[in-house]
C-alpha positions in Angstrom: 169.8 -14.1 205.3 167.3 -11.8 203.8 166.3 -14.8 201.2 166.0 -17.1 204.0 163.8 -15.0 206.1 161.2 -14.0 202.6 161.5 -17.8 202.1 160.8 -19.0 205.7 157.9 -15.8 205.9 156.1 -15.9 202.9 156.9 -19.8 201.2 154.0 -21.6 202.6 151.7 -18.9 202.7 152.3 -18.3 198.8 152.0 -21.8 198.0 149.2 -22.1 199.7 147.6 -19.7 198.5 148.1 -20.1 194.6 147.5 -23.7 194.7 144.8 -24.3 197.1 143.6 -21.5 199.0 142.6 -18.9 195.9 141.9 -21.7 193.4 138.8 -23.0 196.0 137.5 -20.0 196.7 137.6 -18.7 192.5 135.9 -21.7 191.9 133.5 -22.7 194.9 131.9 -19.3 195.3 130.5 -18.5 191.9 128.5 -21.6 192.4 127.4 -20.3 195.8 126.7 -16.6 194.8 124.3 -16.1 191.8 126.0 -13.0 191.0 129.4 -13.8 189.3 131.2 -10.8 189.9 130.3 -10.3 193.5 131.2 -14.0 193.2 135.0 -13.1 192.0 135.2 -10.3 194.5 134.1 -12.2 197.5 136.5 -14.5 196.4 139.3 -12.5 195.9 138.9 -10.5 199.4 138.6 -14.3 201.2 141.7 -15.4 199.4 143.7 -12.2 200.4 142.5 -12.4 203.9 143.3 -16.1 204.6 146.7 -15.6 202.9 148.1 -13.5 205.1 146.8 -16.3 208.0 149.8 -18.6 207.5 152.2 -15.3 206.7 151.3 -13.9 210.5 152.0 -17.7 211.9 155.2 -18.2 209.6 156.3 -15.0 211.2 156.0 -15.2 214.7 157.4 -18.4 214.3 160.6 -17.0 212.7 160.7 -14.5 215.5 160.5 -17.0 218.1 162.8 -19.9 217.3 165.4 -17.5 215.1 165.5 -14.5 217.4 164.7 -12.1 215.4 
């Protein structure tokens, strides 16, 4: 049950996030931001934030049709 709930939880926020998410932002913002290492920071910090935006849905949604 534990498995299912990390799976459920965290899956499509993870694979979001390694394939599309943090892969955009590492490469879209250095060519935005003259400064690459501001560029790879601001990146980082709007990958972590917009992970955790499918992880609060997936979540709540577990909590709601599961009843936990």
């Amino acid at each position: 049950m534990a498995l299912r709930n990390l799976v459920l939880e965290f899956g499509p926020g993870e694979y979001l996030d390694s394939f599309l998410i943090r892969p955009f932002y590492l490469a879209a913002l250095p060519l935005v931001i003259a400064d690459y290492a501001l560029a790879i920071a601001a990146g980082t910090l709007l990958a972590d934030v917009t992970y955790f935006v499918p992880v609060i849905f997936s979540y709540e949604a577990r909590k709601k049709f599961l009843g936990e």
